[in-house]
N, C-alpha and C positions, 0 to 999 in steps of 0.2 A: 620378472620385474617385481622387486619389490613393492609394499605398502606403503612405505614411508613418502615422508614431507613431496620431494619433489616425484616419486615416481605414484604417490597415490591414483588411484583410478577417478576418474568422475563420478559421484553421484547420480546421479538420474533422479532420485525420488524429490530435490529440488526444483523439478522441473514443472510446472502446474500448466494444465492445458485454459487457452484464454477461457475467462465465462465474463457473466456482464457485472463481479462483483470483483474490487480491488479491498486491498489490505494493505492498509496504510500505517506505518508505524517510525519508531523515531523521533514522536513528536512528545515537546516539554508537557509532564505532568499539570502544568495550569492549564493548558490547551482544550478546549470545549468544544462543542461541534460548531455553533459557529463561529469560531476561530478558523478552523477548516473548512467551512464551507468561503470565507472569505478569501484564504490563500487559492482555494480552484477556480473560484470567479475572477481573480484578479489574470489570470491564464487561459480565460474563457471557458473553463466548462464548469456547466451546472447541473445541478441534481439538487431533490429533496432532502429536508436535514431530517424526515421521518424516516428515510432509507439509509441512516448511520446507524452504525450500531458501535458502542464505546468500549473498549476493554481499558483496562489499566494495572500495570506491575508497577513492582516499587522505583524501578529507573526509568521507562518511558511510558508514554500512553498510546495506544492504536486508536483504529477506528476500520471498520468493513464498508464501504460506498456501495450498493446495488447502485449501478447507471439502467440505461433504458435497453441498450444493446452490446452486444458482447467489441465493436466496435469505436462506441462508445469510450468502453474499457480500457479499449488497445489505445485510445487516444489520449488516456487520462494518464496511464500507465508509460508511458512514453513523452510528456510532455510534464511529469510530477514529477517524476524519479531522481533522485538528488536535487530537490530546489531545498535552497537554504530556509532554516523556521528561524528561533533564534540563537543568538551566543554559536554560530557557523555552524549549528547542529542541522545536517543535513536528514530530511526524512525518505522513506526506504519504500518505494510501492510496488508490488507485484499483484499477480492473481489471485484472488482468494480460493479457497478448497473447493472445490466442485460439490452440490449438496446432492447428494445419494438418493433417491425417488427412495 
């Protein structure tokens, strides 16, 4: 089997095992933490804005959530994931990296 387009292999290293920290990304350069913390409350879940953590490139801005439980996560993570921010721009959530003892 080829590499190419349709016979490419799966990736795996995609793959992140759950933890209780999500990576949120996708969302407009003006966008603040609490701009985010109001789109998760409006969906019911809550966290601290001292448990964000902000990144920003020149096209979008992210942000890391530590939730309380790896649970937590899975629920945030599932109930985020493609909600529209603005101008139909959908934001992107998965797991964050696992942190290395």
């Amino acid at each position: 089997m080829s590499n190419t387009g349709l016979h490419k292999r799966y990736d795996r290293t995609h793959n992140r095992p759950p933890t209780n920290s999500i990576y949120v990304t996708n969302l407009p350069n003006d966008y603040e933490k609490h701009d985010v913390e109001l789109i998760f409350m409006a969906y019911g879940i809550h966290f601290n804005l001292d448990q964000v953590v902000e990144q920003k490139t020149q096209k979008f801005k992210s942000f890391t959530i530590n939730l309380q439980s790896i649970g937590e996560a899975v629920d945030a993570l599932v109930t985020m994931h493609n909600v529209e921010t603005d101008d139909w721009q959908k934001m992107y959530v998965c797991f964050d990296k696992p942190q290395l003892p």
